[in-house]
C-alpha positions as CSV (number, residue, x, y, z in Angstrom):
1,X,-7.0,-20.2,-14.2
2,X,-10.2,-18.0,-13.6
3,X,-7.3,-14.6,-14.1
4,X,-6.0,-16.4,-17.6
5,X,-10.0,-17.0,-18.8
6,X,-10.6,-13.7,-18.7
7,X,-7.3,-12.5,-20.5
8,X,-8.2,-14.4,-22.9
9,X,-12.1,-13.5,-23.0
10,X,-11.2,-10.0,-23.1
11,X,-9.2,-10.4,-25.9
12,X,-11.9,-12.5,-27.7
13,X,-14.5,-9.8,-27.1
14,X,-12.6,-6.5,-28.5
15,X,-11.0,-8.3,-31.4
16,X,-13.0,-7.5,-33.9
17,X,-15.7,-4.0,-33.8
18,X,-18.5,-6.7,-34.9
19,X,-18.0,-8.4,-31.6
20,X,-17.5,-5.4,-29.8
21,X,-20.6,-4.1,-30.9
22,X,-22.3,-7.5,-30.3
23,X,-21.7,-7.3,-26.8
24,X,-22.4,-3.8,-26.5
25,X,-26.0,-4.9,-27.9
26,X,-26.4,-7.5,-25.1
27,X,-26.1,-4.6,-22.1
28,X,-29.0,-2.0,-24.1
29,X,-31.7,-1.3,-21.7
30,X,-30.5,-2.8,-18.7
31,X,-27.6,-0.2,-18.0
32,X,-26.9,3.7,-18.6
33,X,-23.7,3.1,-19.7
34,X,-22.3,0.0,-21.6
35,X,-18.7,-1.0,-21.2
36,X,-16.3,-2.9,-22.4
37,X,-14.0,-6.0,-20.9
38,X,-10.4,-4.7,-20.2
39,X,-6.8,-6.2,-19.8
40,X,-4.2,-6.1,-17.3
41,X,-0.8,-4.7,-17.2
42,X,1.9,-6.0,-15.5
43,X,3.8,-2.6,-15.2
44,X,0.8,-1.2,-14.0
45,X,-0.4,-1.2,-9.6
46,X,-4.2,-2.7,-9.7
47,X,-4.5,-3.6,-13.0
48,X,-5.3,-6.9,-12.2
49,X,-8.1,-5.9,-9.7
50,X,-9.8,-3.6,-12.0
51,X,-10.2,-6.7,-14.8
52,X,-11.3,-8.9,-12.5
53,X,-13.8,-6.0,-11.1
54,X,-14.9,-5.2,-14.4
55,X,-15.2,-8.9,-15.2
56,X,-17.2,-9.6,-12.7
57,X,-19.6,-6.6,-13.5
58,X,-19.9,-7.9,-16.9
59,X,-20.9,-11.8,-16.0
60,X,-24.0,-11.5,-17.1
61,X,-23.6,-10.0,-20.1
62,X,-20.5,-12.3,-21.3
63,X,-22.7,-15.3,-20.6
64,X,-25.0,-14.0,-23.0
65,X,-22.8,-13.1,-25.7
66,X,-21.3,-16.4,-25.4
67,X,-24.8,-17.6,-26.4
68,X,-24.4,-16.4,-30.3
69,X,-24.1,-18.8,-32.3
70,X,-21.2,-16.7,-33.8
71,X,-18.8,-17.0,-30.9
72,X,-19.2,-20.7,-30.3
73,X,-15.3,-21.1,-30.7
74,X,-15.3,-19.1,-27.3
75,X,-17.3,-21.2,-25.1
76,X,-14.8,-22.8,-23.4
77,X,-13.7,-19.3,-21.2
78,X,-17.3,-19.0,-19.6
79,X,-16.4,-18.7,-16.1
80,X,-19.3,-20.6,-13.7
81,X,-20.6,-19.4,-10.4
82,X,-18.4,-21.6,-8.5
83,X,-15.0,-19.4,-10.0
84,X,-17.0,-16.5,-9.5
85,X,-16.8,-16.9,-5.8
86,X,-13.1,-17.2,-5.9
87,X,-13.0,-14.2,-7.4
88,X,-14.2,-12.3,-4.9
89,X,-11.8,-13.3,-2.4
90,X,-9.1,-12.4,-4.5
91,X,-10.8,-9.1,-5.0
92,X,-11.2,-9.0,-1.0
93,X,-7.5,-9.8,-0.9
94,X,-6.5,-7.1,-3.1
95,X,-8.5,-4.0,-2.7
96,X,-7.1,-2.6,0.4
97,X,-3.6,-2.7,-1.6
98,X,-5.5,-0.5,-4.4
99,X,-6.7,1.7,-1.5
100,X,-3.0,2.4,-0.1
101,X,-1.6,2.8,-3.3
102,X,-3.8,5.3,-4.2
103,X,-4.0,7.5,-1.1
104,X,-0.2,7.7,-1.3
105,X,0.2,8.5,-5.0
106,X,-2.2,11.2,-4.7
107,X,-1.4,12.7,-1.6
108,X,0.1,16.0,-2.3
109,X,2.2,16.3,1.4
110,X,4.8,14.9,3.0
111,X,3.8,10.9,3.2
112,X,7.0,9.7,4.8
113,X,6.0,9.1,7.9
114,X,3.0,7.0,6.6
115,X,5.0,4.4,5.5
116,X,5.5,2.0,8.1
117,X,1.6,2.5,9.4
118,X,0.7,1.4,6.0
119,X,3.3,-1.4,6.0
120,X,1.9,-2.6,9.4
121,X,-1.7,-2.2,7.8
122,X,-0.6,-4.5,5.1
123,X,0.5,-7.1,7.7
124,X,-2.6,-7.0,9.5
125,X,-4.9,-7.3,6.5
126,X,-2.6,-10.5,5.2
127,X,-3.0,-12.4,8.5
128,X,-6.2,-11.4,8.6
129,X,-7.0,-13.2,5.0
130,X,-5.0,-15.8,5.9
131,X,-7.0,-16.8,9.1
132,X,-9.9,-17.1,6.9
133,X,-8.6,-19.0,4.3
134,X,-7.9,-21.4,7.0
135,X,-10.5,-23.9,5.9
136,X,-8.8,-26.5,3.6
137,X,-10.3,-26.6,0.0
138,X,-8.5,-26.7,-2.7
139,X,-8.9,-23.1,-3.9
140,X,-8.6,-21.8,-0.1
141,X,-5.5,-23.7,-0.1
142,X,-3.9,-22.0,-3.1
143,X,-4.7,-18.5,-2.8
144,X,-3.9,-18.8,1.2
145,X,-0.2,-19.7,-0.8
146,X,-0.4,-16.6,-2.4
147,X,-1.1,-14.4,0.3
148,X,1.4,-16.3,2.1
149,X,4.2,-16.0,-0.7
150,X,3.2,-11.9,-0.5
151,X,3.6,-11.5,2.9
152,X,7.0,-13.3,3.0
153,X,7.8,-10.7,0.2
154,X,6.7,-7.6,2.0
155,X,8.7,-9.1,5.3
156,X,11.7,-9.1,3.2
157,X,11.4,-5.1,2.7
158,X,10.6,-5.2,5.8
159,X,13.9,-6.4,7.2
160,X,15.6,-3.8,5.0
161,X,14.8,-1.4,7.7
162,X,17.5,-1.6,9.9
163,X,18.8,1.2,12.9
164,X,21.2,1.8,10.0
165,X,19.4,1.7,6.8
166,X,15.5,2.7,7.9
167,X,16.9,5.9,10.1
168,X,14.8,8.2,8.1
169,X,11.9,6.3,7.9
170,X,11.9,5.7,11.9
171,X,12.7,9.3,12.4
172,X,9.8,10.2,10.5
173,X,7.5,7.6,12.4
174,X,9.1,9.3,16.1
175,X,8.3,12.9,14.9
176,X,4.7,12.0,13.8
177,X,2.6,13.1,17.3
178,X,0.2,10.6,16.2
179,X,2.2,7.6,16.0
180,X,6.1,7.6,17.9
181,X,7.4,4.8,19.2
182,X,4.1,2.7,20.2
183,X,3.9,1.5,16.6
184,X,7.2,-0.3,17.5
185,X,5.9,-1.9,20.3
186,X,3.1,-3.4,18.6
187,X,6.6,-5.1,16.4
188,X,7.9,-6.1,20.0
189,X,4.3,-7.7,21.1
190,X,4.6,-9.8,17.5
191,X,8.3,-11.0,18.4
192,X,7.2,-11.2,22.0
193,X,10.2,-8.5,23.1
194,X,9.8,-6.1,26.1
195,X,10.0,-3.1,24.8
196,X,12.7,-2.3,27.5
197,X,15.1,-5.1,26.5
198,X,18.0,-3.3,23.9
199,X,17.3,-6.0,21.8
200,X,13.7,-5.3,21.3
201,X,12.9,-2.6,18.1
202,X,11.4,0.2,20.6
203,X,15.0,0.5,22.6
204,X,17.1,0.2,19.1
205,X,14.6,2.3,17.1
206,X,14.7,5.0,19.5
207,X,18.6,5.1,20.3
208,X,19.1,5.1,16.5
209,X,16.6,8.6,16.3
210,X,18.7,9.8,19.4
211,X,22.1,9.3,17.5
212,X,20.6,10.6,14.7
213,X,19.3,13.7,15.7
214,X,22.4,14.2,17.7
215,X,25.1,13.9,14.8
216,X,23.0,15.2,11.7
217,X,21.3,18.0,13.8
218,X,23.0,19.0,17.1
219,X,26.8,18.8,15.9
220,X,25.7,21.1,12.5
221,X,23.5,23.2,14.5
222,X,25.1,24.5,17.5
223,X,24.5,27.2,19.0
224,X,26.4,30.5,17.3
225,X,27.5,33.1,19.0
226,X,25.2,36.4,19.0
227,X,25.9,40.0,19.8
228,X,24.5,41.2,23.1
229,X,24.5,45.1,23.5
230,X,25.1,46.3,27.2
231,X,22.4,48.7,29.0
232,X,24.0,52.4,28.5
233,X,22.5,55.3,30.1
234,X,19.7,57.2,29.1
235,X,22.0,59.7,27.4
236,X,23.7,57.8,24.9
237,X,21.6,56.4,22.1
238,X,24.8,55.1,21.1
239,X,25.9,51.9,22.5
240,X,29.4,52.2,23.4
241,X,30.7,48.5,23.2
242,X,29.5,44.9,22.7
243,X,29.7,41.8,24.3
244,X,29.5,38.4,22.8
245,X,27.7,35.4,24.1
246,X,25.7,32.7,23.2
247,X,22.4,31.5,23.0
């Protein structure tokens, strides 16, 4: 409900340049720089966050400005304390998900073989949140819902990688020095799998690489004949014949 309030608040403020200005007067002398409420896009990754951020920046000020006489008809969107702190934990739910959306956008390498580290980070920050949401409130109660409901949704991408379908993705995790197959265990100490076990994701992960490697690289790659020139004596610069082998 908070999310809608300040949609609508938002849109309240800016509609007119008399109340944009009005509430532009109410932040003089107390900051450098005075701002504006923002909106959401749905197209758009952390839009959300950065209204309720901003929103929550500009408390203050939007209780005063909903003080003029003027803008009595917008009252009823004053947000008090109480939503205020629910806010916050959504914020704390949502900001590491800013963070890895960023780093990856703007990285200007080869991020590939970040993914499932991230995806795994994800993971850890949900249960995380989860664990303490715990507490039963009514509020706790819905947005531990929400961050369930994402979870199950990143665990269905999740299933999508497959020996068969993910090959690329778990080559790239193998090849990274940093990372190889002990992120996979960490998936086999979730599912409580020995890594050993060909059922487990370390065993299958690491035959599919194998495979891989060996039908995309090793059969296209094999080793090519070369030309070998024989020792000749001292004088002949010439070489009088060639022999072919391989490498």
């Amino acid at each position: 409900m908070t999310f809608i309030l300040q949609r609508m608040l938002a849109v309240s403020i800016t509609l007119t340049p008399g109340r944009r200005n009005m509430f532009i007067d109410c932040q003089k002398a107390k900051v450098r720089i005075a701002v504006l409420p923002i909106m959401d896009v749905k197209t758009r990754w952390n839009s959300t966050l950065e209204l309720l951020e901003r929103a929550y920046r500009l408390r203050e000020f939007t209780h005063e400005w909903l003080q003029n006489p003027k803008y009595t008809d917008s009252r009823p969107l004053f947000t008090p304390q109480d939503e205020w702190t629910i806010v916050n934990y959504v914020m704390e739910v949502l900001r590491p998900f800013r963070y890895w959306t960023l780093w990856m956008s703007k990285r200007h390498t080869v991020t590939l073989h970040h993914v499932i580290t991230v995806h795994n980070d994800m993971f850890d920050h949900m249960n995380a949140m989860m664990r303490a949401l715990a507490k039963k409130t009514p509020w706790k109660e819905d947005l531990f819902f929400a961050v369930k409901l994402a979870r199950q949704k990143l665990s269905n991408y999740y299933a999508k990688v497959t020996p068969t379908t993910g090959v690329l993705l778990i080559s790239a995790q193998i090849l990274d020095p940093f990372r190889m197959l002990p992120s996979f265990r960490k998936w086999d100490k979730g599912m409580d799998f020995n890594p050993p076990d060909e059922t487990s994701y370390t065993t299958q992960y690491q035959e599919a690489f194998l495979k891989y490697v060996d039908n995309e690289y090793c059969a296209k790659h094999r080793r090519v004949p070369v030309i070998k020139h024989e020792s000749l004596p001292s004088s002949n610069l010439i070489p009088s014949a060639t022999v072919l082998g391989s490498c």
